[in-house]
Backbone bond lengths (Angstrom), bond angles and torsions (degrees), N, CA, C in turn:
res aa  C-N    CA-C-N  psi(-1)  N-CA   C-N-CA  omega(-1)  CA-C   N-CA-C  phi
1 X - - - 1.471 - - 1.527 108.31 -
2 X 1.479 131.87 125.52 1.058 120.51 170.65 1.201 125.88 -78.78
3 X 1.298 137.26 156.04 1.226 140.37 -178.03 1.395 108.98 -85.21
4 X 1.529 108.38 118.91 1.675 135.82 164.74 1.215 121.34 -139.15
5 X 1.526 109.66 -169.08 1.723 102.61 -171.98 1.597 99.99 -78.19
6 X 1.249 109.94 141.29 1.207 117.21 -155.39 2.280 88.49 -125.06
7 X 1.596 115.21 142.26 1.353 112.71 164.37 1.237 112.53 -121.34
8 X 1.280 122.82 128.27 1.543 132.87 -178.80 0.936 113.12 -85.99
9 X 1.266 124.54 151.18 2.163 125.82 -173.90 1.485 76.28 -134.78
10 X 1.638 86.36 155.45 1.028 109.75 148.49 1.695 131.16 -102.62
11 X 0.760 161.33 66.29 1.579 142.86 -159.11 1.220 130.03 -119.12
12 X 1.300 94.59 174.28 1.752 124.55 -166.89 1.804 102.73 -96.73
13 X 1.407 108.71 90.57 1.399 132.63 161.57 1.147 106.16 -48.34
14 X 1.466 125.46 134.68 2.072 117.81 174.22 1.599 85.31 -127.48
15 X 1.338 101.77 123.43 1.843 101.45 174.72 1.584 88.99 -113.44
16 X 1.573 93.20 152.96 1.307 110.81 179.43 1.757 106.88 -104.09
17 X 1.395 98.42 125.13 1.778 101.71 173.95 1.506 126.00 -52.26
18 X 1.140 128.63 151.19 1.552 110.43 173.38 1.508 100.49 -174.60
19 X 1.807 104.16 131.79 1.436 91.02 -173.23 1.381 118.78 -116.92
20 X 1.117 157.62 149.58 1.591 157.37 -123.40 1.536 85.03 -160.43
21 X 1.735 84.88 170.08 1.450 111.73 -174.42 0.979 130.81 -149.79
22 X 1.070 175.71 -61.65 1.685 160.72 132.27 1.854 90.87 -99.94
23 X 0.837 139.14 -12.12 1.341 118.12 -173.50 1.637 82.62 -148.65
24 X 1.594 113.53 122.39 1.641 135.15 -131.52 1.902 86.26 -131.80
25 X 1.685 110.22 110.81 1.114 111.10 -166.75 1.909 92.21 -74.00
26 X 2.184 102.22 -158.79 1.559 75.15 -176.93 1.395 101.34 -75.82
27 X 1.408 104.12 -155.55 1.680 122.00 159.48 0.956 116.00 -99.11
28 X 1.858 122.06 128.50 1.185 130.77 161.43 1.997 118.52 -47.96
29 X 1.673 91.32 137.16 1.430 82.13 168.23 1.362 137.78 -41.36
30 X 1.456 125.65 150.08 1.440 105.82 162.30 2.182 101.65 -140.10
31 X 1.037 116.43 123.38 1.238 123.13 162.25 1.440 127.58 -79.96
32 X 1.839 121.17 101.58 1.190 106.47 -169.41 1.718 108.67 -103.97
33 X 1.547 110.14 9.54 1.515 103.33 177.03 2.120 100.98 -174.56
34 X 1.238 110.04 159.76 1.204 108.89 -164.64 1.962 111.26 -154.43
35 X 1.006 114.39 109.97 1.795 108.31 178.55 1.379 108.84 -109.59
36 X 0.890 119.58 160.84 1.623 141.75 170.17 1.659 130.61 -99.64
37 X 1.206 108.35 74.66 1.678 114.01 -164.83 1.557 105.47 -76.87
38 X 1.156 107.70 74.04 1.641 120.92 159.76 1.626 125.86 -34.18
39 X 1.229 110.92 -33.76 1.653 108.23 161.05 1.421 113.23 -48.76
40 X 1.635 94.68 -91.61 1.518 101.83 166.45 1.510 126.95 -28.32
41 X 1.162 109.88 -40.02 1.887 119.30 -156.44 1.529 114.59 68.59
42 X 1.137 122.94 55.48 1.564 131.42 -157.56 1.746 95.06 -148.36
43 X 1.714 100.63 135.73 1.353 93.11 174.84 1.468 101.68 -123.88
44 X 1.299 125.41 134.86 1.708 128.31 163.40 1.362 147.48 -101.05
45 X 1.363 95.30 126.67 1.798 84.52 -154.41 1.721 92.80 -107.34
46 X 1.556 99.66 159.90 1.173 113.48 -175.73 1.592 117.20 -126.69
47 X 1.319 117.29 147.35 2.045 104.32 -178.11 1.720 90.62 156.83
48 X 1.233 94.26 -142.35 1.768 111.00 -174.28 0.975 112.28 -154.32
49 X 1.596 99.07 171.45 2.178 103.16 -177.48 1.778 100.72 64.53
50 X 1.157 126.40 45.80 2.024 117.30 176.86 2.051 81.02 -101.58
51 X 1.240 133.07 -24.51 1.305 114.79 -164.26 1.453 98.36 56.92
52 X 1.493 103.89 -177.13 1.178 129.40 164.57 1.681 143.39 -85.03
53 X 1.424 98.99 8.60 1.633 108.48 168.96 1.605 107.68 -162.54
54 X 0.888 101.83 62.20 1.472 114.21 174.68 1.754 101.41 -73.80
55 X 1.306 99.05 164.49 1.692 125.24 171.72 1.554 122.37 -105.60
56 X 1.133 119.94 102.80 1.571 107.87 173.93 1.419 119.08 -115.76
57 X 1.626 110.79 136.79 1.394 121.08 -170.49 1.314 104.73 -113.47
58 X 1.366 114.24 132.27 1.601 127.75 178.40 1.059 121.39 -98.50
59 X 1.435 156.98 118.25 1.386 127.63 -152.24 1.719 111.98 37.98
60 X 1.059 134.87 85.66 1.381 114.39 167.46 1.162 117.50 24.84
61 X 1.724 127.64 46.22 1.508 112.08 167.03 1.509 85.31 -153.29
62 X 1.598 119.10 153.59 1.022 153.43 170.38 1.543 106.83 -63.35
63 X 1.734 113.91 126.75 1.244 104.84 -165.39 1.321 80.62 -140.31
64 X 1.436 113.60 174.24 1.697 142.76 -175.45 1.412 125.24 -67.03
65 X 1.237 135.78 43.43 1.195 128.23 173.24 1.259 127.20 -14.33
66 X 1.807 135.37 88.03 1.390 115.97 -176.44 1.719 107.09 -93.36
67 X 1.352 107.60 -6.65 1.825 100.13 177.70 1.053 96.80 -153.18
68 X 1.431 124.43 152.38 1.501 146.86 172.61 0.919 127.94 -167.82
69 X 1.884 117.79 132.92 1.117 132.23 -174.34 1.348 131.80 -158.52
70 X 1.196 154.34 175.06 1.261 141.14 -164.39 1.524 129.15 -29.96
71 X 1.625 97.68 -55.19 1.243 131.30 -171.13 1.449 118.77 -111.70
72 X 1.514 119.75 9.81 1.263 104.96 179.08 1.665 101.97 173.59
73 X 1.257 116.75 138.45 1.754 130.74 -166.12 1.384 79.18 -108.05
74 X 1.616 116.60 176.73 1.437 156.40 -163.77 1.791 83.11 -174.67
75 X 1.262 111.71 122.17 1.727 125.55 155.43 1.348 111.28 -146.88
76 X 1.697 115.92 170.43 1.127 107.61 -173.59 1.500 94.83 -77.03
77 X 1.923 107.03 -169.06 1.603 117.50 -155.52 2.198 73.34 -128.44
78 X 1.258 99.24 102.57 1.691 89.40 173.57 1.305 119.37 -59.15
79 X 1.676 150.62 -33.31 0.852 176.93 -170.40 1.386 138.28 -164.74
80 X 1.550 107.60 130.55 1.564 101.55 174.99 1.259 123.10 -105.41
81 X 1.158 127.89 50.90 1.385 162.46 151.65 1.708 98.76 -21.85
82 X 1.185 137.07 105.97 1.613 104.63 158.88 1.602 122.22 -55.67
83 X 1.410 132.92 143.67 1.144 122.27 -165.07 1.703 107.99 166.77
84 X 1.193 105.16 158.80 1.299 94.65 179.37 1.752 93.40 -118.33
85 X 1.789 109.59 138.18 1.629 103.93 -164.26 1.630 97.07 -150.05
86 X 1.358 95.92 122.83 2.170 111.23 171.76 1.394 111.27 -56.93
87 X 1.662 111.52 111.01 1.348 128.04 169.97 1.570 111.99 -85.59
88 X 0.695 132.69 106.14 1.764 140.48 168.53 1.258 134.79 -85.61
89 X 1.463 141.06 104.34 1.209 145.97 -161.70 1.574 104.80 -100.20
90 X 1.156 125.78 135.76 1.641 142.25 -170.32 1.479 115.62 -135.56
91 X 1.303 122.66 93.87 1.420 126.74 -178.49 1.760 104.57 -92.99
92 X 1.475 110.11 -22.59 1.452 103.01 -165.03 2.268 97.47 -168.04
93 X 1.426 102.47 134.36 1.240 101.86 -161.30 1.567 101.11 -75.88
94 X 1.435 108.26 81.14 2.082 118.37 173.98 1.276 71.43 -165.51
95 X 1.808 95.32 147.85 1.245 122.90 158.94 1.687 114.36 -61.11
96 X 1.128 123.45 -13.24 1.563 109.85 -174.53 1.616 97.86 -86.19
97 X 1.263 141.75 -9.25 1.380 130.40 169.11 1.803 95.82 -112.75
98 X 1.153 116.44 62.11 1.520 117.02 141.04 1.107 124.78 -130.63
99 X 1.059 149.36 179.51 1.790 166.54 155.81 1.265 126.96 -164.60
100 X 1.255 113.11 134.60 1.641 120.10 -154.48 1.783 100.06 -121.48
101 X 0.833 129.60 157.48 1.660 136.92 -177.20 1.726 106.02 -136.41
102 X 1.031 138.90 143.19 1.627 127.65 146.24 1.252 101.81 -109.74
103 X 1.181 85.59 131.06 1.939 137.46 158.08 1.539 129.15 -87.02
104 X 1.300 105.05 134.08 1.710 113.79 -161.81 1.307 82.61 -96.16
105 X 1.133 129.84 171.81 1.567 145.00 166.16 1.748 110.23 -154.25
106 X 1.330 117.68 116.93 1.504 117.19 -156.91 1.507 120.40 110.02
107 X 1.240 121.50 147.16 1.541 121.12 168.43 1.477 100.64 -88.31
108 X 1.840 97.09 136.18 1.631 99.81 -178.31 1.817 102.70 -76.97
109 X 1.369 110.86 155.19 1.753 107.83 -177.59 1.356 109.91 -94.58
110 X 1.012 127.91 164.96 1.861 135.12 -172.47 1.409 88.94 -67.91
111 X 1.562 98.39 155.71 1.517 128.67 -160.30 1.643 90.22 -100.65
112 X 1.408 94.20 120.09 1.771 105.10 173.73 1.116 125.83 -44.14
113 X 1.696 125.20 179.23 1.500 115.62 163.65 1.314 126.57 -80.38
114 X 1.070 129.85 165.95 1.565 125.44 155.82 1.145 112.98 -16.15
115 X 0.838 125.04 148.90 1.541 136.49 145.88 1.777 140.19 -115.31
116 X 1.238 130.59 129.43 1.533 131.33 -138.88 1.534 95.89 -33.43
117 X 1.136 117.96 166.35 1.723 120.22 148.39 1.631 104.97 -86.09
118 X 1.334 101.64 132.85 1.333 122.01 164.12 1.167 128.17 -72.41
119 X 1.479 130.40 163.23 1.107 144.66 -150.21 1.824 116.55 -64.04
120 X 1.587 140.72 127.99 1.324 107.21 160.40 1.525 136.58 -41.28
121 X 0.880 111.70 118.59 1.314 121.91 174.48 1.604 118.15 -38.39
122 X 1.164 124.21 -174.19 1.708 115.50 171.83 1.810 103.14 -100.90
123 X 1.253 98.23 160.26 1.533 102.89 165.93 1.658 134.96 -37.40
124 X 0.663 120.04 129.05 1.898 94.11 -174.66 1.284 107.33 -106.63
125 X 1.395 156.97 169.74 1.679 162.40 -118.69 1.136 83.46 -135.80
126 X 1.616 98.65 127.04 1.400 141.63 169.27 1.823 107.53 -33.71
127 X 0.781 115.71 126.71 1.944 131.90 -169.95 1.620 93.53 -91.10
128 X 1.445 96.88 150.30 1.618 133.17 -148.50 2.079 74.20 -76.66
129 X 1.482 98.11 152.01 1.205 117.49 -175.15 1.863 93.70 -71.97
130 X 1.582 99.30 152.83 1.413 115.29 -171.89 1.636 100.11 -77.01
131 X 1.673 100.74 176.63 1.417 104.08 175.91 1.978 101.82 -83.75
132 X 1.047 99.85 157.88 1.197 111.74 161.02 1.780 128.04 -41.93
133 X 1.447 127.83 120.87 1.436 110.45 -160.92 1.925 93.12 -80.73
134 X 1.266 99.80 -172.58 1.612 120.12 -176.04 1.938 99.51 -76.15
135 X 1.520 84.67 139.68 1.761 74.85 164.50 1.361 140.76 -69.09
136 X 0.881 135.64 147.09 1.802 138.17 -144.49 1.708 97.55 -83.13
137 X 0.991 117.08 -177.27 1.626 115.87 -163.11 1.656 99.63 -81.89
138 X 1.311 110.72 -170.48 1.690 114.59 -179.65 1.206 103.89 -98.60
139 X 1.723 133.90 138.91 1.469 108.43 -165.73 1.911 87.12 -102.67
140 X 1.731 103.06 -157.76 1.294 98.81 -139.36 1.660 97.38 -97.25
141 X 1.695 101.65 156.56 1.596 95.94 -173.99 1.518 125.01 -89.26
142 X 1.338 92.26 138.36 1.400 116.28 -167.33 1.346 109.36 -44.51
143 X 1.279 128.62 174.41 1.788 139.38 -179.75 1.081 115.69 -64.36
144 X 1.379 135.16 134.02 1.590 134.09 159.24 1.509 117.35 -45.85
145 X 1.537 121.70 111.80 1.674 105.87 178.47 1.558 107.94 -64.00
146 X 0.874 114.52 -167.39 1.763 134.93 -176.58 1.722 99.11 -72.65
147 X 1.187 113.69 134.59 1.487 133.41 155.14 1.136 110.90 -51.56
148 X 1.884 111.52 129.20 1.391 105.15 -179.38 1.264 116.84 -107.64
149 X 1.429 139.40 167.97 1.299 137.83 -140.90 1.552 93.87 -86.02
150 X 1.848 100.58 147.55 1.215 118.27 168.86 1.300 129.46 -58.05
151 X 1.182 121.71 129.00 1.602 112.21 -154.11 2.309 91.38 -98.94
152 X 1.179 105.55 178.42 1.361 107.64 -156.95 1.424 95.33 -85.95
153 X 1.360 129.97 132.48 1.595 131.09 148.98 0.969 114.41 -21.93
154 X 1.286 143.46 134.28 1.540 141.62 120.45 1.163 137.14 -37.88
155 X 1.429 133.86 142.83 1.472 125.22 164.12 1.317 108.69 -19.86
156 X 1.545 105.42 161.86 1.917 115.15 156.43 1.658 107.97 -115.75
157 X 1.025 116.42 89.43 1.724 117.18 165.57 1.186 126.83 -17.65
158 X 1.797 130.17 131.28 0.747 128.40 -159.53 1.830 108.23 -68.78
159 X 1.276 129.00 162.87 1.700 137.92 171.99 1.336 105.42 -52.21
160 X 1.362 145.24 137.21 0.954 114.43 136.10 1.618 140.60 -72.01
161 X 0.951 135.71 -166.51 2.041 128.12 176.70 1.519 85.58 -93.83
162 X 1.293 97.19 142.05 1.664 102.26 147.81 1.273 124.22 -82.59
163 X 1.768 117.79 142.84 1.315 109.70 -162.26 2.060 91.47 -95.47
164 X 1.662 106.86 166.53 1.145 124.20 178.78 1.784 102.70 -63.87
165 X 1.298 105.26 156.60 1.756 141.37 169.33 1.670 97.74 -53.98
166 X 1.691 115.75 109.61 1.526 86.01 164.39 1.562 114.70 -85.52
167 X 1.379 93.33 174.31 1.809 96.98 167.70 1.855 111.01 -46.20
168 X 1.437 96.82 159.53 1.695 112.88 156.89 1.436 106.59 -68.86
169 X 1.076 122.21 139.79 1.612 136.06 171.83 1.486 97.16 -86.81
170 X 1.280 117.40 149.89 1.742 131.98 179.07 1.322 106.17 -33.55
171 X 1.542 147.70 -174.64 1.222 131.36 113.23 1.350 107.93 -82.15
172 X 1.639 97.47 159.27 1.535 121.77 -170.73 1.911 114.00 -79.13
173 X 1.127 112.22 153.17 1.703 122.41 -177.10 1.603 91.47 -55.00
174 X 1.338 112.41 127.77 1.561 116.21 138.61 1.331 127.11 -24.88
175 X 1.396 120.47 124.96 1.221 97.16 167.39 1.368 134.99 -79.13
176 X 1.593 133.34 -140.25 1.412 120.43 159.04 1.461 108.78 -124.04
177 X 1.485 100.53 135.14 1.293 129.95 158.35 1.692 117.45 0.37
178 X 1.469 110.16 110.53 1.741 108.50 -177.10 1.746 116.14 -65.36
179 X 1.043 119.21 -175.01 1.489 105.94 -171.56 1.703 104.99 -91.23
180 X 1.660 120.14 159.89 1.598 108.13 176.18 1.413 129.55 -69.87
181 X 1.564 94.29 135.29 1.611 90.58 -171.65 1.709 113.70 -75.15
182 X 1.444 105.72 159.37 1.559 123.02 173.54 1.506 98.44 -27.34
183 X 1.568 123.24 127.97 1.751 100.45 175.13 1.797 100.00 -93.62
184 X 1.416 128.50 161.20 0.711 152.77 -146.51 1.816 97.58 -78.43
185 X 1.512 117.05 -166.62 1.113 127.00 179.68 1.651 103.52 -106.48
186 X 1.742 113.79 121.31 1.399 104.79 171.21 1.446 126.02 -97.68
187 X 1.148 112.81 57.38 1.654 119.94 177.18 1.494 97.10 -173.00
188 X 1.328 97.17 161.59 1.455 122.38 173.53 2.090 103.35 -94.24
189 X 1.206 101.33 109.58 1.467 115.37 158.61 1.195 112.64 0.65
190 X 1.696 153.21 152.22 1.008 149.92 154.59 1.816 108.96 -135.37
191 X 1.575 104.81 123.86 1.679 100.46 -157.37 1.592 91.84 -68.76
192 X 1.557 118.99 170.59 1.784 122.90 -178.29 1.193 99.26 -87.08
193 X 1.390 121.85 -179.40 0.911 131.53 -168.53 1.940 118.87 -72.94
194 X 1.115 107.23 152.33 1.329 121.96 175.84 2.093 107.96 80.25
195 X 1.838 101.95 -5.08 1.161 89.58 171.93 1.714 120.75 -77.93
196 X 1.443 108.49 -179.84 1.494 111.69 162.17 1.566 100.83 -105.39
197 X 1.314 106.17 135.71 1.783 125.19 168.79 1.118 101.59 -66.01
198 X 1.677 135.78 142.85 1.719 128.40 124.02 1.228 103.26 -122.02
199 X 1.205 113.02 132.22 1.395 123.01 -169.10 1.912 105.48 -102.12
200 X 1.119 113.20 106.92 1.542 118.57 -150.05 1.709 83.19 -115.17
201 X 1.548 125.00 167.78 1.239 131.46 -161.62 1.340 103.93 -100.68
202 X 1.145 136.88 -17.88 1.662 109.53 143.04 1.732 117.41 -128.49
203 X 1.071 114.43 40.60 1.664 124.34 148.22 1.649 118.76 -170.64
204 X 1.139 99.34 165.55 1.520 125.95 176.04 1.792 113.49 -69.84
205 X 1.236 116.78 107.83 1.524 122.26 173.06 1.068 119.71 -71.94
206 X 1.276 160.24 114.56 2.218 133.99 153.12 1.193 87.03 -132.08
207 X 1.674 77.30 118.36 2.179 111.59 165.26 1.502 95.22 -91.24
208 X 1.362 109.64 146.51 1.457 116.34 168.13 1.770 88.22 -136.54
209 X 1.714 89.19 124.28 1.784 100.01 175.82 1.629 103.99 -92.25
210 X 1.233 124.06 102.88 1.342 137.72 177.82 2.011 109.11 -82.16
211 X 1.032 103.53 113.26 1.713 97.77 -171.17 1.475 111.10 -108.50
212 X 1.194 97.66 23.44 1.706 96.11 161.70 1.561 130.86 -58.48
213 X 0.921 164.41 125.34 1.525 165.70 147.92 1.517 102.32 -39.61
214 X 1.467 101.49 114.37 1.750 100.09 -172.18 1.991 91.24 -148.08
215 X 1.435 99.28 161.97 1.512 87.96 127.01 1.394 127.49 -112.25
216 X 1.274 88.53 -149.96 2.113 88.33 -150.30 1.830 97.92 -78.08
217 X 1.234 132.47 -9.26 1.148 148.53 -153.65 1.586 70.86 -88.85
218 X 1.559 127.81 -91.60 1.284 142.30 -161.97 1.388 100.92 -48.70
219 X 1.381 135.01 -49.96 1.045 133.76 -173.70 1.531 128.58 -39.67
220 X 1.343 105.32 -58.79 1.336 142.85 141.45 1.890 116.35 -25.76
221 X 1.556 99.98 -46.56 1.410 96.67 177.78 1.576 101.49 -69.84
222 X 1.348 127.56 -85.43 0.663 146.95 129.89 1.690 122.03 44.76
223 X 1.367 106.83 -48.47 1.877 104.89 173.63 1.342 100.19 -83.83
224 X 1.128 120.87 -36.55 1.822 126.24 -155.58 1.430 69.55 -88.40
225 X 1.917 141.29 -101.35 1.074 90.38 -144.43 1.670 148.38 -91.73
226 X 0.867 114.93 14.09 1.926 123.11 -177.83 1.813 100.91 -99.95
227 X 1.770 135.74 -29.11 0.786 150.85 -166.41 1.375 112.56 -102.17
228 X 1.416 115.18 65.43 1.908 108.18 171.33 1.543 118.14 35.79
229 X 1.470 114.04 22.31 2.008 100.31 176.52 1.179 105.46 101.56
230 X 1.575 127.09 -7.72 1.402 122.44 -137.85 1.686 91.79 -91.18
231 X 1.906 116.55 150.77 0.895 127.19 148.24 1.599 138.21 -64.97
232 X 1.421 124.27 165.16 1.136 126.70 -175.30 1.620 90.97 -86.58
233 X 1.311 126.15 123.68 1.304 148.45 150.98 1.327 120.67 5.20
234 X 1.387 146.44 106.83 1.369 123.55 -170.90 1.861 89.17 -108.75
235 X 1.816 115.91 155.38 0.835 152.37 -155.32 1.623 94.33 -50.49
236 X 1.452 109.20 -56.04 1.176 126.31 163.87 1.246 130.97 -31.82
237 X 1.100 128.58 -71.05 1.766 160.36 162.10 1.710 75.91 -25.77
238 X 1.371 126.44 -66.13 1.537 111.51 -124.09 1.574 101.45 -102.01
239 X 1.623 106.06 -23.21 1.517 106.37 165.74 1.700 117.96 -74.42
240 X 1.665 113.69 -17.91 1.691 108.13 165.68 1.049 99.02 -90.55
241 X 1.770 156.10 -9.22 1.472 122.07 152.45 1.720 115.51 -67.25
242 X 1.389 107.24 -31.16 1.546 98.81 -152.67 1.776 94.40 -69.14
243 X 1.749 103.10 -21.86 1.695 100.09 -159.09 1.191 122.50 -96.80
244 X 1.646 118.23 -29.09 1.289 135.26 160.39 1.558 120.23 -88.00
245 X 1.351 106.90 -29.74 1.864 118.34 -160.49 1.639 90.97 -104.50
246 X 1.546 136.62 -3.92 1.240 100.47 148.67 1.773 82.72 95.44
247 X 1.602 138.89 -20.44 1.179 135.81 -160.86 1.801 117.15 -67.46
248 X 1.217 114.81 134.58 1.341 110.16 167.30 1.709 129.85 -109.87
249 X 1.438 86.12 106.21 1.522 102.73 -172.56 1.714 112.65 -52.48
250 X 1.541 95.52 135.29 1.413 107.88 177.32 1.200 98.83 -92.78
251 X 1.541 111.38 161.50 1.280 109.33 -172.75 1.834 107.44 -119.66
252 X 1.441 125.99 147.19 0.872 138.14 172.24 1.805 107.14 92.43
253 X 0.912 106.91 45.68 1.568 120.46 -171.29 1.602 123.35 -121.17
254 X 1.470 130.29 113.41 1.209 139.75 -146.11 1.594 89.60 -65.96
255 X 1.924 134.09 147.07 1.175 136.75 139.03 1.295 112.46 -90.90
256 X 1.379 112.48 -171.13 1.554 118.61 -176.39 1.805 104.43 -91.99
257 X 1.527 112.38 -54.61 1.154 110.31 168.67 1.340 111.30 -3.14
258 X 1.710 103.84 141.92 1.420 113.38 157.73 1.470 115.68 -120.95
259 X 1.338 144.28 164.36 1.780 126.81 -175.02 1.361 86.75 -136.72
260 X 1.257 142.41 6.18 1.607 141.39 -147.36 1.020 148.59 155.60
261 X 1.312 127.57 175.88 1.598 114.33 -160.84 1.869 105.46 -77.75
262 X 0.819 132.80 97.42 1.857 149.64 -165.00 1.902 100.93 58.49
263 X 1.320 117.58 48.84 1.717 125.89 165.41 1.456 96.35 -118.22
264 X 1.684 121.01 137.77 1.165 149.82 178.41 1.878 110.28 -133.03
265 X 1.224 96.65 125.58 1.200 85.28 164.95 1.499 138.76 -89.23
266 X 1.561 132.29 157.16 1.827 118.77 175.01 1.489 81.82 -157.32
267 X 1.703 76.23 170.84 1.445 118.79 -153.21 1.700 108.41 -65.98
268 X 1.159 125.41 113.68 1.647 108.21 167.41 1.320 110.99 -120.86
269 X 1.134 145.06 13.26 1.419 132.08 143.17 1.496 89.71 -154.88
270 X 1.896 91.89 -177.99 1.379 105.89 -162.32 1.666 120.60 -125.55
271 X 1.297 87.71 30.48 2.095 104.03 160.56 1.577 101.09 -87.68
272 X 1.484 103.23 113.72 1.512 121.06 170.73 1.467 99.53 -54.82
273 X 1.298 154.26 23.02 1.321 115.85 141.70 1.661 121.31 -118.83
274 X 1.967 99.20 -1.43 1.442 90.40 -167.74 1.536 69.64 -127.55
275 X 1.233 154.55 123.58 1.300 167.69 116.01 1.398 136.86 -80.73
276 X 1.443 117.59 -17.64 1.950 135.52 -167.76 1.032 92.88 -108.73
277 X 1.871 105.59 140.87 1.231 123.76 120.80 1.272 103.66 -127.47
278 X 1.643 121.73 -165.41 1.051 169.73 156.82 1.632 131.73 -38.28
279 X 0.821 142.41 143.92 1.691 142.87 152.45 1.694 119.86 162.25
280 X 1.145 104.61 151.58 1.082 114.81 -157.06 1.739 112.74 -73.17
281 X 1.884 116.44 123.24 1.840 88.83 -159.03 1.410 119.36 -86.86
282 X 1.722 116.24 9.47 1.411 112.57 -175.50 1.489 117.36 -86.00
283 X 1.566 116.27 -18.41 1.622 99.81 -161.40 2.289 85.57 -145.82
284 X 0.904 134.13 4.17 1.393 142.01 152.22 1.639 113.64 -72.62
285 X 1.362 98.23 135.26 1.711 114.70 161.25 1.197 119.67 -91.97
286 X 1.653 133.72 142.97 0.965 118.78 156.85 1.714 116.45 -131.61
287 X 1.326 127.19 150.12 0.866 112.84 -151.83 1.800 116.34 -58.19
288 X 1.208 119.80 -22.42 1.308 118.33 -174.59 1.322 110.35 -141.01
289 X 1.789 124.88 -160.25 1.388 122.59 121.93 1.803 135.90 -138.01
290 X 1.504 122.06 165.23 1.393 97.64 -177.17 1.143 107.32 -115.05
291 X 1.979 108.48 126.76 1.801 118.97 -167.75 0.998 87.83 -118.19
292 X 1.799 101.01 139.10 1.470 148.24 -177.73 1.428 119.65 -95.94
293 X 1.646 119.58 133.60 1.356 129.11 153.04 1.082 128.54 -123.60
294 X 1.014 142.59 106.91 1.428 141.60 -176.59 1.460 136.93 -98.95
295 X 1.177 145.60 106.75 1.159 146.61 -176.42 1.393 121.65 -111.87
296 X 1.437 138.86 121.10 1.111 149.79 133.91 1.566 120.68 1.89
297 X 1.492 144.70 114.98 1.117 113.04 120.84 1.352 162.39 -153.80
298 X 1.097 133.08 -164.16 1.428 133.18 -131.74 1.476 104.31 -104.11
């Protein structure tokens, strides 16, 4: 790029939302900055998502693309007008693959002096009556009048007798016997194959480390079905194997947890107390996931 007078913008980027799902359409453009090379007559925009044949409109008009690429257009400069003028990027004819920036073109000139103060204005018409204020406090209470005369006792009613203790009544027939309950489970759980055991003090753990590349959507599919039913791992589950069961956390591995509106958490290292982050589960990979079974026992 040769060096000329160059005008800097500042601007207000408008990205359009859009949500995907295991198979992540492209990305809409986004323009995060744009100059005006007045030598040349060439304007350059900068951002992501331009692909390779994008459309750019200068003022509402179709201009010359001489380079394009991911990260950055080369077009012609239609005029060097000083002015401030809407650049528009077009990857695909829907508004969800456009974004527009304004661009100054020209050096702005120093900001004048003051200028006199002008005249008072006229009076302006009397304003709508106020609300009513709060009521004022309670004022203070008045004197106790005079005590009025004691009125006469009443009789006192005679006692009654207390009556005698009756007898104990028989005890009653036994009843009969309820029906037998469900009998219990006689063994301790054994996880299936290819899981890991932690044997925790009142149930049975099996992690199965699944190393597929998924997201958390698939991930999720994925334990329940190839994995005995099994769930995706909750945060929980995996900090009482790593802390009591002796477990060593893999890292980069989808949990069940959710923290947010499409955020899941997984595993990024393997110190049982700081192990989570974050990522989003519709359009992120992660390298695996960890599915859960749990049993009770008795």
């Amino acid at each position: 790029m040769k060096k000329g007078l160059m005008a800097l913008i500042a601007a207000t980027v408008v990205f359009v939302g859009y949500s995907v799902g295991v198979f992540a359409a492209p990305p809409p453009p986004v323009i995060t900055s744009a100059e005006a090379d007045l030598d040349n007559m060439q304007v350059i925009l900068f951002g992501s998502g331009f692909g390779n044949n994008p459309a750019v409109y200068f003022g509402g008009n179709v201009v010359v693309v001489s380079q394009a690429m991911d990260t950055m257009i080369i077009a012609d400069l239609e005029t060097d007008e000083p002015a401030t003028y809407i650049v528009m990027v077009e990857t695909a004819p829907t508004p969800r693959y456009r974004d527009e920036i304004h661009l100054t073109v020209g050096a702005v000139g120093l900001q004048g002096p003051q200028g006199p103060q002008g005249d008072v204005g006229p009076q302006g018409p009397q304003g709508a009556k106020g609300a009513t204020g709060a009521m004022g406090p309670t004022g203070p209470m008045g004197a106790t009048g005079p005590m009025g005369a004691t009125g006469a006792t009443g009789p006192m009613g005679a006692t009654g007798a207390t009556g005698p203790v009756g007898a104990t009544g028989p005890m009653g027939a036994t009843g009969p016997a309820g029906p037998q309950g469900i009998p219990g489970p006689t063994s301790i759980a054994a996880c299936p194959s290819g899981f890991t055991a932690i044997q925790l003090q009142q149930s049975t753990l099996c992690i199965y480390n699944d190393t597929f590349v998924s997201t958390w959507n698939s991930g999720s599919h994925w334990c329940g079905a190839l994995f005995n039913s099994a769930s995706l791992c909750t945060y929980n589950q995996i900090r009482r194997a790593c802390d009591v069961g002796g477990f060593t956390i893999p890292a980069d591995r989808w949990l069940q947890d959710r923290v947010g509106d499409d955020l899941a958490i997984f595993t990024n290292s393997s110190t049982c107390d700081n192990f989570d982050g974050a990522a989003n589960t519709l359009n992120v990979n992660k390298g695996g996931s960890l599915c859960c079974l749990e049993w009770m026992k008795y």
